[in-house]
N, CA and C atoms as an extended XYZ file, in Angstrom:
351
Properties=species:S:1:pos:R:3:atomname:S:1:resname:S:1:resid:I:1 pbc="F F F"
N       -54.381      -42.300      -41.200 N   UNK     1
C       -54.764      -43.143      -42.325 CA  UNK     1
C       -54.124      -42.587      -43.593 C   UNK     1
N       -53.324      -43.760      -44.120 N   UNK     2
C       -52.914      -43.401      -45.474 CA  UNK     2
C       -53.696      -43.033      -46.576 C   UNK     2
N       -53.824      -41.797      -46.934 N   UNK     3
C       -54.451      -42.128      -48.356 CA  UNK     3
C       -53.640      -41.840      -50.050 C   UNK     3
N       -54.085      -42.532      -50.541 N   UNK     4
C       -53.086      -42.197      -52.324 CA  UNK     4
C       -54.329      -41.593      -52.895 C   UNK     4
N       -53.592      -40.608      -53.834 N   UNK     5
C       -55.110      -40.182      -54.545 CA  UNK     5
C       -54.517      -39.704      -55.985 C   UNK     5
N       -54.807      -40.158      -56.813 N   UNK     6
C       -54.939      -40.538      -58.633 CA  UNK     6
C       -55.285      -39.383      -59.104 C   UNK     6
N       -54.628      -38.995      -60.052 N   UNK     7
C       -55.347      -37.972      -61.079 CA  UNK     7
C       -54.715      -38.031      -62.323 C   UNK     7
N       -55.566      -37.304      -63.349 N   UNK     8
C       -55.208      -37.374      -64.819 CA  UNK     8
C       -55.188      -38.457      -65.799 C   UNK     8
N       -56.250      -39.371      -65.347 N   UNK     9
C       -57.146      -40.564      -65.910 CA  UNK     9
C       -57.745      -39.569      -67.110 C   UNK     9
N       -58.813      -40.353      -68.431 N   UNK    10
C       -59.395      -39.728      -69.187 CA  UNK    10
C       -59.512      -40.720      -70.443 C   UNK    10
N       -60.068      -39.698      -71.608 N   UNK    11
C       -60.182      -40.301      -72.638 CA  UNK    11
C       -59.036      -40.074      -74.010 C   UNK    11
N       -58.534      -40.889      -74.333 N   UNK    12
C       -57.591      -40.195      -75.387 CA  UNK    12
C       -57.531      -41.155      -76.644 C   UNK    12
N       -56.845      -40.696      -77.624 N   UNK    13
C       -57.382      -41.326      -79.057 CA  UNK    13
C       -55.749      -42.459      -78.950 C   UNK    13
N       -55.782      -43.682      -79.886 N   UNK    14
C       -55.106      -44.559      -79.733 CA  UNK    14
C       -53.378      -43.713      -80.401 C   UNK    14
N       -52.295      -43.736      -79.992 N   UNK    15
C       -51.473      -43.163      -80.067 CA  UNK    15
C       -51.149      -42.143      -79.243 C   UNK    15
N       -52.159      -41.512      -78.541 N   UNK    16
C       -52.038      -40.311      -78.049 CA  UNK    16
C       -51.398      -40.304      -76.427 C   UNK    16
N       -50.694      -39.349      -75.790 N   UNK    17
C       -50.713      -39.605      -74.048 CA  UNK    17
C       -51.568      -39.225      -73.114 C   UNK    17
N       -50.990      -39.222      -72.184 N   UNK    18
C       -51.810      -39.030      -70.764 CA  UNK    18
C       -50.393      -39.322      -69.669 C   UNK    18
N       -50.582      -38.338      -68.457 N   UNK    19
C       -49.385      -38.456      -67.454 CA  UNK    19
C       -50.501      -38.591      -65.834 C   UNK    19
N       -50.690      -39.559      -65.103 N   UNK    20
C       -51.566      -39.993      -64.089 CA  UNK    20
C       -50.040      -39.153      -63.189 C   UNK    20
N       -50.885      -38.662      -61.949 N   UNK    21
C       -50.387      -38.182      -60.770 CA  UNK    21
C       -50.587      -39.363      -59.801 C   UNK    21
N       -50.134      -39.365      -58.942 N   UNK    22
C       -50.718      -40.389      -57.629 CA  UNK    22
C       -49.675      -39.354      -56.582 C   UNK    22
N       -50.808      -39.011      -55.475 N   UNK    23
C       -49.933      -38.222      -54.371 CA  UNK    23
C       -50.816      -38.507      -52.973 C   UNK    23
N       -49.359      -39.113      -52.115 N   UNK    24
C       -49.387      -39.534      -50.936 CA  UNK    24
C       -49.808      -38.741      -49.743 C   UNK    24
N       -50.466      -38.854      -48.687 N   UNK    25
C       -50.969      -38.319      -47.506 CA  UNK    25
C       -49.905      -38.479      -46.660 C   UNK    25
N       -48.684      -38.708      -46.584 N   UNK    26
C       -47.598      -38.805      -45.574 CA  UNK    26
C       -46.466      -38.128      -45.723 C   UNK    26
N       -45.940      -38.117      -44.493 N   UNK    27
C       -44.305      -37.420      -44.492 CA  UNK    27
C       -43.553      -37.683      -45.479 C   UNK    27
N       -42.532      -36.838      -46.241 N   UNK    28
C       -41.723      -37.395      -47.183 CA  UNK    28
C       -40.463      -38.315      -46.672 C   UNK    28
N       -39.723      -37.984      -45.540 N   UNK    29
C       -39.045      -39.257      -45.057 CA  UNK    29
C       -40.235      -40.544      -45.400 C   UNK    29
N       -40.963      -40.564      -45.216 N   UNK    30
C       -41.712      -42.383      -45.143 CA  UNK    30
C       -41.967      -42.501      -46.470 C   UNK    30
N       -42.681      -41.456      -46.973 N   UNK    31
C       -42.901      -42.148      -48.445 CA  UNK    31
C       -41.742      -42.263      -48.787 C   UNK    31
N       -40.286      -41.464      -48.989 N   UNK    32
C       -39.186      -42.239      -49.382 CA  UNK    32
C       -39.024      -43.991      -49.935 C   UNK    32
N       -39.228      -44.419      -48.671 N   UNK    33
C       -39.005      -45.354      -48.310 CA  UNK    33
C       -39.964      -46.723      -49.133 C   UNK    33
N       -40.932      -46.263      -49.257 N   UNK    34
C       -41.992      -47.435      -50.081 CA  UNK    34
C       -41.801      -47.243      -51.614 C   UNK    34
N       -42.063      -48.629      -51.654 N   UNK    35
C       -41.740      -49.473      -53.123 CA  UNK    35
C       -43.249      -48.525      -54.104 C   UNK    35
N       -43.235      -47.658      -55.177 N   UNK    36
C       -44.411      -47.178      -55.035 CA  UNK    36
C       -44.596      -47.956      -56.828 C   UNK    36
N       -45.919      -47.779      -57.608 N   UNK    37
C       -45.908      -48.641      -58.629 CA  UNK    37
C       -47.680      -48.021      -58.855 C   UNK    37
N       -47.635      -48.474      -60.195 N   UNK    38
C       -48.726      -48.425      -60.739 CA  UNK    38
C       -49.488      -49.488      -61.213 C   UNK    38
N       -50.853      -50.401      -60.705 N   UNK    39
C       -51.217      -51.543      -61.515 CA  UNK    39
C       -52.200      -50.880      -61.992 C   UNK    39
N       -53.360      -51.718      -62.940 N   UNK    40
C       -54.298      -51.732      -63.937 CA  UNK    40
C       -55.428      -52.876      -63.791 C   UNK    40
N       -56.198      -52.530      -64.315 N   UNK    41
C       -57.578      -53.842      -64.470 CA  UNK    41
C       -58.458      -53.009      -65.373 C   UNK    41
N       -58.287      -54.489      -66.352 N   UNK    42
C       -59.603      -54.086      -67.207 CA  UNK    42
C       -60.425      -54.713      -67.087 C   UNK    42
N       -62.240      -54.256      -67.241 N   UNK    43
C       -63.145      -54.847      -67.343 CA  UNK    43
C       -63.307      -56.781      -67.804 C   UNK    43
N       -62.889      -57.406      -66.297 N   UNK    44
C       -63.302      -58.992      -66.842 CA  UNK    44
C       -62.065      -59.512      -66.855 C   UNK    44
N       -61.228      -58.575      -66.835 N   UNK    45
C       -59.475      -59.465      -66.093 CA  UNK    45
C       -58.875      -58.889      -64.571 C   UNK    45
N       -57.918      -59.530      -64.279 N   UNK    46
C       -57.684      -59.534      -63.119 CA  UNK    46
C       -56.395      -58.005      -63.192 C   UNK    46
N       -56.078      -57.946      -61.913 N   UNK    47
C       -55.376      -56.338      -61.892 CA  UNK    47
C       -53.999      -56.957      -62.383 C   UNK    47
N       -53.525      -55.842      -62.685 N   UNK    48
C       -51.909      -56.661      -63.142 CA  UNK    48
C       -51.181      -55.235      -62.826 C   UNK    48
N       -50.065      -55.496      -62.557 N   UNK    49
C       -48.663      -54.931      -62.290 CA  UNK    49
C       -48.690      -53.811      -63.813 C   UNK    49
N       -48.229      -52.773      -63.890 N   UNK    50
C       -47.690      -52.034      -65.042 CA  UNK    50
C       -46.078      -51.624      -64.582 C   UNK    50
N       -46.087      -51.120      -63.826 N   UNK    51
C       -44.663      -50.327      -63.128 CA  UNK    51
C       -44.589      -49.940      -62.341 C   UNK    51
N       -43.019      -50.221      -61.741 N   UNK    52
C       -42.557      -50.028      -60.283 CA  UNK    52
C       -41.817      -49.398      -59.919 C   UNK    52
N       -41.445      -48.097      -59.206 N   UNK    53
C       -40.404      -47.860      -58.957 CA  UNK    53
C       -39.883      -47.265      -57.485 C   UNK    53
N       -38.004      -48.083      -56.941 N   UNK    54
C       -38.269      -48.571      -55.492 CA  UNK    54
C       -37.597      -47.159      -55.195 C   UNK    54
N       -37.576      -47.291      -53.932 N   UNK    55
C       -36.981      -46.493      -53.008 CA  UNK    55
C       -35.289      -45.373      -53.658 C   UNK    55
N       -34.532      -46.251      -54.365 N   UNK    56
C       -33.640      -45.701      -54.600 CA  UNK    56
C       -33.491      -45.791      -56.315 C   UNK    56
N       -35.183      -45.754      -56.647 N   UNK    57
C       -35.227      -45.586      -58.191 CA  UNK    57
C       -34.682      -46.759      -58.699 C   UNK    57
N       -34.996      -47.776      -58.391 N   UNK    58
C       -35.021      -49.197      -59.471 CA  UNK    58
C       -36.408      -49.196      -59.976 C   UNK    58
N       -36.302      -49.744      -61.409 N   UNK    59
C       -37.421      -49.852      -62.159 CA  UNK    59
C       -37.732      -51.063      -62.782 C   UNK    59
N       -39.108      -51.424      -62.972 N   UNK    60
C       -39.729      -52.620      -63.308 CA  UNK    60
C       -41.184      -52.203      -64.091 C   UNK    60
N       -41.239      -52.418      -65.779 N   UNK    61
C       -42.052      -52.371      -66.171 CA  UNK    61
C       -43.155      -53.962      -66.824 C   UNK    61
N       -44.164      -53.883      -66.908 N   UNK    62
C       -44.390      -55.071      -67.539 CA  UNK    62
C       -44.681      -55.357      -68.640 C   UNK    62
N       -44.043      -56.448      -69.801 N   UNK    63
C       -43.599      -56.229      -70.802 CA  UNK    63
C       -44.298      -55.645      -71.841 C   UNK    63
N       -45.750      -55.505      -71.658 N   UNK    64
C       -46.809      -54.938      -72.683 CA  UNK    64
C       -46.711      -53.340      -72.970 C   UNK    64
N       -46.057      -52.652      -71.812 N   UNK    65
C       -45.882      -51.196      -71.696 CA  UNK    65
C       -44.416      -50.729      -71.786 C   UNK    65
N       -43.434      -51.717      -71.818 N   UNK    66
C       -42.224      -51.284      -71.561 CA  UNK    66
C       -41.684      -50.480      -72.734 C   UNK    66
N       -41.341      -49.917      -73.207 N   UNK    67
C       -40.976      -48.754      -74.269 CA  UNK    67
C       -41.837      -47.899      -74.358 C   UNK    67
N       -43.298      -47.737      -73.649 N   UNK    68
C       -44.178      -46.716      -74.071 CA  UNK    68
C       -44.448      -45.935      -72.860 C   UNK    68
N       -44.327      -46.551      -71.649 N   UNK    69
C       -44.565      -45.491      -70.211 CA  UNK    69
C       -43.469      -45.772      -69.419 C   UNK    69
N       -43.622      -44.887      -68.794 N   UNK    70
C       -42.285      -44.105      -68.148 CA  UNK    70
C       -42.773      -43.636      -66.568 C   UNK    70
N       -42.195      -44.479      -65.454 N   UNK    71
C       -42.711      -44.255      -64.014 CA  UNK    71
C       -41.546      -43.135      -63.850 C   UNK    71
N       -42.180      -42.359      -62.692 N   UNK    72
C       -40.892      -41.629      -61.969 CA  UNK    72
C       -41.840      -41.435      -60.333 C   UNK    72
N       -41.001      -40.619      -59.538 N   UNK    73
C       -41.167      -40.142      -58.488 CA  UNK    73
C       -40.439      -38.535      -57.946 C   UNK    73
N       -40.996      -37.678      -57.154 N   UNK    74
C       -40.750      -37.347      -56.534 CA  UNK    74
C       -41.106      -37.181      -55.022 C   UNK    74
N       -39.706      -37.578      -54.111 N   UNK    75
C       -40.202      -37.514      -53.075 CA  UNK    75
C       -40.610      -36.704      -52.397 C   UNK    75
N       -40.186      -35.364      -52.667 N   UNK    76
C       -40.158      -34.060      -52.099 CA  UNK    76
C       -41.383      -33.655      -52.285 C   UNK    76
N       -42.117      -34.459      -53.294 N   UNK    77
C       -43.662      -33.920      -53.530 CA  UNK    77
C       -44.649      -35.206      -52.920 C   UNK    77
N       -44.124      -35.954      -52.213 N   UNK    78
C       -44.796      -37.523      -52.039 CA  UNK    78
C       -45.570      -38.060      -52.878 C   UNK    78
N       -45.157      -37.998      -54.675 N   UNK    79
C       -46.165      -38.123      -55.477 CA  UNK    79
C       -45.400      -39.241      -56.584 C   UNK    79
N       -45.705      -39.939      -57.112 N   UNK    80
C       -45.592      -40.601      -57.791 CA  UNK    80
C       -46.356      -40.421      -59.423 C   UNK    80
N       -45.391      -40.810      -60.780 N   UNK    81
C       -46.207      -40.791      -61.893 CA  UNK    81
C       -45.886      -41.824      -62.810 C   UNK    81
N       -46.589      -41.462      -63.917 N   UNK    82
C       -46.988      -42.557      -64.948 CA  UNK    82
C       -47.124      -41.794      -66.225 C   UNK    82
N       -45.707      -41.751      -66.883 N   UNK    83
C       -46.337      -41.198      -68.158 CA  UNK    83
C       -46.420      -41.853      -69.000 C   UNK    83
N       -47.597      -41.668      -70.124 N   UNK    84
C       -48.233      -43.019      -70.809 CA  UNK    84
C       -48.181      -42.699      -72.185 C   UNK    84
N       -47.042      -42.759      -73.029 N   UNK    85
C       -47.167      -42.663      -74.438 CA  UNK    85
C       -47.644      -43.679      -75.783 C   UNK    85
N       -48.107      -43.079      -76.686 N   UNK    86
C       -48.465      -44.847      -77.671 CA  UNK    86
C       -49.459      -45.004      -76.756 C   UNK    86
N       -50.412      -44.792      -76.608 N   UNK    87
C       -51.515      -45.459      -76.033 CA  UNK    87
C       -52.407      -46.285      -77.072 C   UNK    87
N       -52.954      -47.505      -76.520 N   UNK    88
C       -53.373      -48.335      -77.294 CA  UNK    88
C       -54.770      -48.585      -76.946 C   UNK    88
N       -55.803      -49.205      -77.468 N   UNK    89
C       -57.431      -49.568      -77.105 CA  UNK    89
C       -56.762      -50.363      -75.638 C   UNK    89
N       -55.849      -51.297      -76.015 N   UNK    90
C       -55.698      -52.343      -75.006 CA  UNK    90
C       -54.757      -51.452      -74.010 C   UNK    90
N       -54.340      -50.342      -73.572 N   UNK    91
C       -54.177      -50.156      -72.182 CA  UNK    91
C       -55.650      -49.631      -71.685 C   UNK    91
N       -56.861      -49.648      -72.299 N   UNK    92
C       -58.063      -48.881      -71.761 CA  UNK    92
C       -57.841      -49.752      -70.391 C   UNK    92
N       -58.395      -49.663      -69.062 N   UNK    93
C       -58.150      -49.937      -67.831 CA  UNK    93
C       -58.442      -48.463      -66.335 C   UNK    93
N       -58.765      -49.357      -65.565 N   UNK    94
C       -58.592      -48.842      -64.279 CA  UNK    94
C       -57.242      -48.270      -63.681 C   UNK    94
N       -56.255      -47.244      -63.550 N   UNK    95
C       -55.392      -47.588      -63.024 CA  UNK    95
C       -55.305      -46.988      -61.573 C   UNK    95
N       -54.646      -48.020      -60.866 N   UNK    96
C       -54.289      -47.643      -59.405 CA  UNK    96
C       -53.016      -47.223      -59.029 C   UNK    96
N       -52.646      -46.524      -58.114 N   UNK    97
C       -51.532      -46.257      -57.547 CA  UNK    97
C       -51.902      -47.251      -55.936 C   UNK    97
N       -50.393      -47.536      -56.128 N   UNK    98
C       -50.026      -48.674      -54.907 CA  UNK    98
C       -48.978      -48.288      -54.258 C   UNK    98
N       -48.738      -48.345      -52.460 N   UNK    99
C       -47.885      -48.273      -52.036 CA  UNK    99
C       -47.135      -49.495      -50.984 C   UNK    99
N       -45.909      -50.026      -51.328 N   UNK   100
C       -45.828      -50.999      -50.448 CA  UNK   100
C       -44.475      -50.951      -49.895 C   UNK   100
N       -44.595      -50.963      -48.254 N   UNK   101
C       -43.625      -51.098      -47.121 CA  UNK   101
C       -43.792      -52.154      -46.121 C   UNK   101
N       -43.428      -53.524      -46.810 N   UNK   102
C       -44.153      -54.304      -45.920 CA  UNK   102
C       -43.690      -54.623      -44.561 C   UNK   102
N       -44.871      -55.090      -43.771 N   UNK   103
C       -46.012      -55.152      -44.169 CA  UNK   103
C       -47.204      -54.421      -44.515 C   UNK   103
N       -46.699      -53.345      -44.780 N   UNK   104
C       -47.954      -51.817      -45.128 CA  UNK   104
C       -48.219      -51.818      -46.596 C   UNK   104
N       -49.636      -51.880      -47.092 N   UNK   105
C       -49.705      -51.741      -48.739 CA  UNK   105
C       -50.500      -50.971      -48.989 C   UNK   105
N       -50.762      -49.919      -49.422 N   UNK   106
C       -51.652      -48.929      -49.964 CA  UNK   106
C       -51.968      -49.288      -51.239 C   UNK   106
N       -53.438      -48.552      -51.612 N   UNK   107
C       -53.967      -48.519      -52.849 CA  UNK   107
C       -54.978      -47.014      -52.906 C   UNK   107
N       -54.419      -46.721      -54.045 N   UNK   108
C       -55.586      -45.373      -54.415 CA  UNK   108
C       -57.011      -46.015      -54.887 C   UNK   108
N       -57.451      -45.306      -54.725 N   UNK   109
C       -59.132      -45.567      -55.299 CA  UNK   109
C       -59.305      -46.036      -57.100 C   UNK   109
N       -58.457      -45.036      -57.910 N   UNK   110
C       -58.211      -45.569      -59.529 CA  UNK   110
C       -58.392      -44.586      -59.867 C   UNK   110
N       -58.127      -44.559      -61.210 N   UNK   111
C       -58.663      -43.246      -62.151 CA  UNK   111
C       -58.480      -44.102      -63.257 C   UNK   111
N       -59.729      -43.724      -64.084 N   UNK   112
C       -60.314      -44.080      -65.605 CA  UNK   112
C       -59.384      -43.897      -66.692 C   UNK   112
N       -58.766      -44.675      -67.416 N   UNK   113
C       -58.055      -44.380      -68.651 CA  UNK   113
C       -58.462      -44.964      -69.893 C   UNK   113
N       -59.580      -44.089      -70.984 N   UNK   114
C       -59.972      -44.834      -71.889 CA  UNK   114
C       -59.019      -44.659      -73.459 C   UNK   114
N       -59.081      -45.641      -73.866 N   UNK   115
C       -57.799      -45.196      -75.180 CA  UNK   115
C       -59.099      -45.919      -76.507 C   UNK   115
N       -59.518      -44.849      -77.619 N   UNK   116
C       -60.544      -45.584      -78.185 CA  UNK   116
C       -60.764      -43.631      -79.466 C   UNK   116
N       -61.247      -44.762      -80.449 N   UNK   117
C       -61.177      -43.164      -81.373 CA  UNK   117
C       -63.156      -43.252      -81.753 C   UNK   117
């Protein structure tokens, strides 16, 4: 059983960062291979996409975050990140780490990111 597991969620003042971990339970050949990404949900909206990044490092941010966070990976560590600069009230949210090889899709459990002074 796959598991993803999140860290470095928290509270931080509006402007300020935060860098989320997400690290995989599998071989590094396989995680290679999956599309890995970070979505979000806030309280009373639906989850949405933040950033993606594939197998051979293509990237996809969504347009509310794009100049302020920064995905990467390493495979050698099967871990995936999210660094989150300019933080705003409005990224406060759930965020998840996702893994997808379809038809295989993983999801971490979340970690808390509050942005608020």
């Amino acid at each position: 059983q796959v598991q993803l597991v999140e860290s470095g969620g928290g509270l931080v003042q509006p402007g300020g960062s935060l860098r989320l971990s997400c690290t995989a339970s599998m071989s590094g050949s396989i995680f290679s291979v999956y599309l890995m990404g970070w979505y979000r949900q806030a309280p009373g909206k639906q989850r949405e996409l933040v950033a993606t990044i594939g197998s051979h490092g293509q990237l996809r941010y969504a347009a509310s975050v794009k100049g302020r966070f920064t995905i990467s990976r390493d495979n050698a560590k099967n871990s995936v990140y999210l660094q989150m600069d300019n933080l705003e009230p409005e990224d406060t949210a759930v965020y998840y780490c996702h893994a997808n090889f379809p038809p295989t899709v993983h999801w971490g459990q979340g970690t808390q990111v509050t942005v608020s002074s």
